[in-house]
N, C-alpha and C positions, 0 to 999 in steps of 0.2 A: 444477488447476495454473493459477497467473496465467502470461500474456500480453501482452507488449506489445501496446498497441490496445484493449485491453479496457476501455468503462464503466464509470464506476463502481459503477454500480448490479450490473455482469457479477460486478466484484469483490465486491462486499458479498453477492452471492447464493452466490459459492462459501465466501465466508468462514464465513456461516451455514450454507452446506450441509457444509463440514465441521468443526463447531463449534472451528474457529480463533479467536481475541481480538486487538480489536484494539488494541495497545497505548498507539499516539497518533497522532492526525490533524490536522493544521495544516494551515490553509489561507493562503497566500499570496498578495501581492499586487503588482506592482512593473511598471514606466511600462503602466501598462494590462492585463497581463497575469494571469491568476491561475491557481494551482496550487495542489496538493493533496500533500501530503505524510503517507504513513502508513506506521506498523510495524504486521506482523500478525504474531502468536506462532501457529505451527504446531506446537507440542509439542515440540520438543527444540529449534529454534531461530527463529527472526524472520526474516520478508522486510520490506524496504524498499520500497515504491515511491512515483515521485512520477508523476503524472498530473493532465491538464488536460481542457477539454474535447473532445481531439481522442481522449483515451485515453491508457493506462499508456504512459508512455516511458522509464521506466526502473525496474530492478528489480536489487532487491542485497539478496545472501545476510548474516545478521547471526548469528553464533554466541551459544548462549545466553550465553556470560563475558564479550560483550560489552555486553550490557545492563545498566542500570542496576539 
């Protein structure tokens, strides 16, 4: 289960650990700051999260009909 707070590197371990995909990750950048933006396909639907280096800060549910 992702976590607010959590590494990236937390997330890419669970990602692999439960052979989830990830669908797209962008990385941002804007007055100094940068971020990390990704979809991961969990099998019947997609979480969103974006996270920096302090960890996930936010996380959002994406149904599959909503994907491209």
């Amino acid at each position: 289960m992702l976590t607010r707070g959590m590494s990236h590197e937390e997330v890419m371990a669970i990602v692999e650990g439960q052979d989830w995909e990830v669908l797209e990750e962008r990385l941002y950048e804007e007055d100094g700051e940068e971020w990390t933006e990704m979809t991961i396909w969990q099998g019947d639907h997609a979480v969103a999260i974006t996270i920096d280096e302090e960890g996930v800060y936010e996380i959002q549910y994406v149904p599959a009909w909503a994907l491209d």
